[in-house]
N, C-alpha and C positions, 0 to 999 in steps of 0.2 A: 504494500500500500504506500504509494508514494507523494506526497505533496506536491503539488502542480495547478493547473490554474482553477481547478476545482478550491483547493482550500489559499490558495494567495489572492482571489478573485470573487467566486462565486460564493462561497460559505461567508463572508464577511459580510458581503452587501445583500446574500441573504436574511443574514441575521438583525442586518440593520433596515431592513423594512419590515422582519418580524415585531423586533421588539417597538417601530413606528405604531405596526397594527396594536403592541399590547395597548400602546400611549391612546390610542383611541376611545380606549373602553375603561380611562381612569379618568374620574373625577376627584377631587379633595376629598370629597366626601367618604371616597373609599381610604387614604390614610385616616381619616378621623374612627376609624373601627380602632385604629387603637386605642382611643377612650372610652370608645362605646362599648366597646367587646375586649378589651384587656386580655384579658385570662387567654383566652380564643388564643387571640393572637400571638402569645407571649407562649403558649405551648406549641402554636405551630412552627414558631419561629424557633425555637428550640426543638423539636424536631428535625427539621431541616439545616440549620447551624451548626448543631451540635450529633444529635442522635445518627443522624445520616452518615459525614463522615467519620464517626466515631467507629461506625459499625461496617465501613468498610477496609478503615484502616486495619480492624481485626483481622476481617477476613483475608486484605492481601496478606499479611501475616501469618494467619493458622492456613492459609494455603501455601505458603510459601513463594508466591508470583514471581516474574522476573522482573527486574524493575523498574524496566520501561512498565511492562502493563501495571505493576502496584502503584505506577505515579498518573498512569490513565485514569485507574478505577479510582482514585483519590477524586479526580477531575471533577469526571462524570456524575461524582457523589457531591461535588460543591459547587455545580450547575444550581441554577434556578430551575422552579416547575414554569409552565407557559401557558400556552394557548391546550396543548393537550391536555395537560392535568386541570384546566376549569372544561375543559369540553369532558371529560369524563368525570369530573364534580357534578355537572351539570345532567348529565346523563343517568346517575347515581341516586340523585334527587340529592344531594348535598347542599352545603351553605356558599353558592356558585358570589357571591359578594364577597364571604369569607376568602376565599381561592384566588377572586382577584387582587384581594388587600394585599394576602400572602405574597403571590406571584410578585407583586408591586414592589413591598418592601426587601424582598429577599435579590428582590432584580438591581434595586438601588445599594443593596449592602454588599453583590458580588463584586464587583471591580473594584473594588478593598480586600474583602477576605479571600476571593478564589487566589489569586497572584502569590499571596503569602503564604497559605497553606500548599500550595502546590511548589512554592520553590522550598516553605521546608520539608516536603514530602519526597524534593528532588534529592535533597540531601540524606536525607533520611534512607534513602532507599538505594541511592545509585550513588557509584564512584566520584568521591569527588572532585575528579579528575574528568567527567564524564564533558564529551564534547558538545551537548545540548548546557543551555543555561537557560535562567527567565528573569532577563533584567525587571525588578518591580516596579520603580516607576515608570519606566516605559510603559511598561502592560497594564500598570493602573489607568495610565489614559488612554490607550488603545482600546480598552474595554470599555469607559468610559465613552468616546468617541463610539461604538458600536452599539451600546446600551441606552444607559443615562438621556444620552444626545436625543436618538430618534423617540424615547419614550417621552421627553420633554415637548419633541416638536408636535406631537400627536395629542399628547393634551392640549397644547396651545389650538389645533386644528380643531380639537374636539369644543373649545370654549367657545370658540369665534365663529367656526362654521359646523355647528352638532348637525344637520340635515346630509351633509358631506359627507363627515367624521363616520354617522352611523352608516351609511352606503360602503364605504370606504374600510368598514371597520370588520363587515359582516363578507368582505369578499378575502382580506388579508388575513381574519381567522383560519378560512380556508386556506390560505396558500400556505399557514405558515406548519400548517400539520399536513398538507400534499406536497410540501416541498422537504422538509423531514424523511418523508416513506421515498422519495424521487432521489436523494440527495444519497438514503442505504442502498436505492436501488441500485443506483451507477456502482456507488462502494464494493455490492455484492458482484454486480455483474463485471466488473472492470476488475475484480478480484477473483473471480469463482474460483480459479485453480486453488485457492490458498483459504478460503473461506471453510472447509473443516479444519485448518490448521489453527485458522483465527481464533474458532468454537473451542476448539481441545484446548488453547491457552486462556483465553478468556470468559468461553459462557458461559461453566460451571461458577466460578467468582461471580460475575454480573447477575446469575441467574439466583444464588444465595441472598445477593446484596439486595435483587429488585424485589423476591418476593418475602423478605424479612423486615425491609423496612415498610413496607406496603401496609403489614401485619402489625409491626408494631410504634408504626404513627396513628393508626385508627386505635389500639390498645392504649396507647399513652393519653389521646385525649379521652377515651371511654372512665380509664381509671383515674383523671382528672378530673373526670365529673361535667364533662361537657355533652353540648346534644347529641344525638345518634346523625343530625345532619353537618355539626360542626367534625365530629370523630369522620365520619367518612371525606369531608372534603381536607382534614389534615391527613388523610391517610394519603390520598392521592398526592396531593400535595410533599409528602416527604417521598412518596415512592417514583411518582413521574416525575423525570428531570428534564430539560432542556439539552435536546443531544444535539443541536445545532451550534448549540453557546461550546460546550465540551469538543466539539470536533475543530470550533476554529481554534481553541484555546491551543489543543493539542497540536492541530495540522498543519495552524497558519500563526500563532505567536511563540510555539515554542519548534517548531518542524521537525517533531519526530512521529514518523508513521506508526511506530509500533503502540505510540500510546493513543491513537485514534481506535485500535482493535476495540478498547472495553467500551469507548462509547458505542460504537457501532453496534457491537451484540446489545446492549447494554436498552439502545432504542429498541430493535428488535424483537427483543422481550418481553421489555414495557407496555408494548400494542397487545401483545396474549395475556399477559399477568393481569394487566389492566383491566381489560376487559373481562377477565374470567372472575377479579378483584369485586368486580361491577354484579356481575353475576351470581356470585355468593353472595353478595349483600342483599341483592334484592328476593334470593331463595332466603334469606337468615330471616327479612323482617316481615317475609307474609307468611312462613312457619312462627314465627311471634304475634302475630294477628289471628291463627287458627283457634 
């Protein structure tokens, strides 16, 4: 898997009309859930901050990964959720406001903590001699610039012209989870010879990672004593990541192919887990209405 103009080019400015489309669909109103719903958001957000890559730095560990892929799946774990995890919040019957606050603020807090934790996970993990580096303030504003930026422009779009915004808002959701599954496709197809090589090194890891935190971000809010619609939209929320954000991190600010592998499966999975996620829930709660 090689970096080429797929991830120097198209993954970038992918990602920056994604995160446009999230700015779309944020009003203030949605930061103000942090004093209206505190708790909520103060477990999701710990979830996702903390819980997430806590529990995958374990796993590359008690698997023992190689280091490129334990500093992928670090990645992939301190990705934001997106457009997918409120579309299967949403799907779910979850707290789809709750999802977007989340998305919101965790999108705002990654281009500070991803860059940090992944260059100490670089060290951590790999030679320190190793010919990849990730300069941080560099990558704080490069992040910044792909993030931050277009999430601001879209609110702006969204205040001034909301008749636009929502047109605009309801077609870029689409793209941004049809260009996710187009973006694996090429990956897989432009790789097939090597794609069960990928699997054997990484989708047993991804595949732990995805459906344990899935499990226990919906456990963590349950046993905090939150709704069954706020539990399920923190579940998705700590389990579906952002593999667009994780691939350019990987492909295109640090250019090493091998830690693109765990995002890759890592999506992949996410779309089954998820939905089978979705699926359980909704056998779980009309056996609890029987």
């Amino acid at each position: 898997m090689t970096p080429d103009i797929l991830t120097s080019v198209i993954l970038p400015l992918a990602l920056f009309i994604i995160m446009f489309g999230l700015g779309l669909s944020l009003r203030p109103i949605n930061f103000y859930q942090v004093v209206q719903a505190p708790k909520a958001v103060f477990i999701g957000l710990t979830g996702q901050m903390l819980l997430l890559p806590m529990t995958a730095f374990a796993i590359a560990n008690a698997l023992n990964l190689p280091p490129e892929m334990a500093v992928g799946l670090m990645i992939i774990a301190l990705a934001p959720g997106g457009a997918t995890s409120n579309l299967f919040t949403y799907f779910a019957k979850g707290d789809v406001s709750l999802s977007i606050t989340l998305t919101a603020l965790t999108s705002v807090m990654v281009p500070f903590s991803l860059p940090l934790i992944t260059a100490l996970s670089m060290t951590y993990f790999m030679d320190a001699h190793s010919a990849f580096s990730l300069p941080l303030m560099q990558t704080m504003i490069q992040l910044l610039l792909i993030t931050l930026l277009p999430v601001s422009l879209g609110m702006i779009v969204l205040a001034y012209f909301p008749n636009i915004a929502q047109k605009l808002e309801r077609v870029l959701k689409v793209f941004s989870i049809a260009f996710l599954v187009l973006i694996i496709a090429l990956i897989v197809l432009k790789n097939r010879a090597d794609m069960l090589n990928f699997f054997a090194q990484a989708g047993l890891a991804t595949l732990i990672l995805n459906v344990a935190v899935l499990f226990l971000g919906y456990q963590l809010a349950l046993k905090s004593h939150l709704s069954k619609a706020q539990a399920v939209t923190i579940g998705f929320e700590v389990g579906i990541q952002n593999g667009t954000l994780a691939l350019v991190v990987a492909g295109t600010l640090i250019g090493n192919e091998l830690m693109m592998i765990p995002a890759v499966t890592y999506a992949i999975i996410m779309f089954a887990s998820g939905g089978l996620f979705a699926w359980w829930l909704g056998r779980y709660r009309s056996k609890r209405t029987l």
